[in-house]
C-alpha positions as CSV (number, residue, x, y, z in Angstrom):
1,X,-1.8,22.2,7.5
2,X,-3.2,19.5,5.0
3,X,-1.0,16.6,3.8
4,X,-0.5,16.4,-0.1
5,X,0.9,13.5,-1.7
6,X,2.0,12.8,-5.4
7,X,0.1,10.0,-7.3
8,X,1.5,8.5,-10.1
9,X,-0.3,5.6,-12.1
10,X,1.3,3.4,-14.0
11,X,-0.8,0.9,-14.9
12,X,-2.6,0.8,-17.9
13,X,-5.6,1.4,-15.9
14,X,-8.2,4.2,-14.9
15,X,-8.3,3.5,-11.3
16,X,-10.5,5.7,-8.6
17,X,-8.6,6.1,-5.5
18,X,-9.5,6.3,-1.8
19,X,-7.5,8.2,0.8
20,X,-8.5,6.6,4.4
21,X,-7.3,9.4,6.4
22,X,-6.4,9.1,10.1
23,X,-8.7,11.2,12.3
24,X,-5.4,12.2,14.8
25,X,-3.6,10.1,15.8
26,X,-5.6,7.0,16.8
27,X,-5.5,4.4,13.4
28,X,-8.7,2.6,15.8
29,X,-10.9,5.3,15.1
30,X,-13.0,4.7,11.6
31,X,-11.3,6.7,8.6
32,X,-12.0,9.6,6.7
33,X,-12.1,9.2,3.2
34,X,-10.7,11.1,0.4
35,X,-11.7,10.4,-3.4
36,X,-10.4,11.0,-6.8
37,X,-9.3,9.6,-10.2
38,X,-6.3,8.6,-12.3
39,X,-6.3,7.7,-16.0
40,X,-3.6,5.5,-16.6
41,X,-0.3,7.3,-17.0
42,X,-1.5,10.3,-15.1
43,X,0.5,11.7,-12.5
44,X,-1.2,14.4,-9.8
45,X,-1.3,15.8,-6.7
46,X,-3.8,15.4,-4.3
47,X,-4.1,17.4,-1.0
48,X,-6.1,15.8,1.9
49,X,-6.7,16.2,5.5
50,X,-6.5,19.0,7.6
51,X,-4.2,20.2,10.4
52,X,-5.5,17.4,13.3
53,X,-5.8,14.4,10.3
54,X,-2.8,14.7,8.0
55,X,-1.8,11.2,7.8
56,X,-3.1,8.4,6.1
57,X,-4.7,5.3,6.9
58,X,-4.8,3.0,4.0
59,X,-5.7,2.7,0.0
60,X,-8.8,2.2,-1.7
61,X,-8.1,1.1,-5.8
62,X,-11.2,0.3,-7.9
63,X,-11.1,-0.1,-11.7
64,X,-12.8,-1.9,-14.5
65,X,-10.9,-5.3,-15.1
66,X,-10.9,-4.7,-19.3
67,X,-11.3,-8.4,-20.1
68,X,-14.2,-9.3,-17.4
69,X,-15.9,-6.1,-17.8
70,X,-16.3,-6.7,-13.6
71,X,-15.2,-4.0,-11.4
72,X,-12.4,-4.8,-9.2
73,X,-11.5,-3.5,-5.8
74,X,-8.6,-3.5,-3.6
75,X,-7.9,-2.1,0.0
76,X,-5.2,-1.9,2.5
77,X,-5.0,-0.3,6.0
78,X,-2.8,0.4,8.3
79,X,-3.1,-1.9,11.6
80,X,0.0,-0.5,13.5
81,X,2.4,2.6,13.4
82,X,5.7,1.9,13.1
83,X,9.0,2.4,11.5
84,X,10.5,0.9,8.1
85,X,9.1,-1.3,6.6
86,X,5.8,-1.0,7.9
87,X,2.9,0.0,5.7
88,X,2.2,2.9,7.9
89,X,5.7,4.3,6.9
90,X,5.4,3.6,3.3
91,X,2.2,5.9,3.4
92,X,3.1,8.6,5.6
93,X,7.0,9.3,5.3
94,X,7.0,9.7,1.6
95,X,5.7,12.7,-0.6
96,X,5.6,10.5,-4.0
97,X,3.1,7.2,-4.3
98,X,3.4,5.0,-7.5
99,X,0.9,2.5,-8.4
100,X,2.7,0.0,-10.0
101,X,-0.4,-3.0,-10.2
102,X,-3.9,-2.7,-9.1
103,X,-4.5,-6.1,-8.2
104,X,-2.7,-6.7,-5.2
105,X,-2.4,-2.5,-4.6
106,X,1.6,-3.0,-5.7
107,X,2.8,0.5,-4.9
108,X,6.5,1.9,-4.9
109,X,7.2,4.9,-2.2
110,X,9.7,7.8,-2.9
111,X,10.1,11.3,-1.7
C-alpha cells in the first residue's frame, strides 16, 4: 500500500515539491523522488511510494522568489529515524503537511 499525505500551502507562493521517498527501510540508500505542484493556498493530496517504500525521506521546495525573479530552492533529509521530535517523525507519523515558509522549509505537522 502507497503512503498519501495532505499538502497544504500557505504561503503566498507557487512552490514545486519533491517527495524523497525511502526505498525500505534503509534512509542510507539514495531516495526516490516524487514531484508535483502547489499554487499558493492550494491544499491536495498526493499519494507516493509503494508497498516496500512508503515512507519519506525528506522535502524538496523550489519557487520563484517574486522580487529577485531567482529561483530558490530548499531541501531537508532525514539523517536518523527516531521518535518525537525528530524530523523523521514529523514526516512519517502525520497524514497532514503544512508549508508554512519556503525559505527555511517552515512546515507544521498534524494528523
Amino acid at each position: 500500500m502507497a503512503g498519501t499525505k495532505t499538502f497544504i500551502n500557505k504561503t503566498d507562493q507557487h512552490v514545486n515539491v519533491t517527495l524523497l521517498i525511502r526505498q525500505g527501510t534503509n534512509i542510507q540508500k539514495p531516495s526516490l523522488e516524487q514531484k508535483f505542484s502547489l499554487e499558493a493556498g492550494q491544499s491536495l493530496p498526493v499519494t507516493y511510494g509503494n508497498n516496500e517504500n512508503i515512507f519519506l525521506n525528506g522535502l524538496v521546495f523550489e519557487w520563484k522568489d517574486a522580487r529577485t525573479q531567482s529561483l530558490s530552492t530548499d531541501r531537508q533529509e532525514v539523517i536518523a529515524t527516531g521518535v518525537e521530535p525528530t524530523f523523521d517523525w514529523a514526516l512519517n507519523t502525520h497524514s497532514v503537511i503544512t508549508i508554512k515558509q519556503l525559505e527555511g522549509l517552515a512546515i507544521n505537522v498534524s494528523n
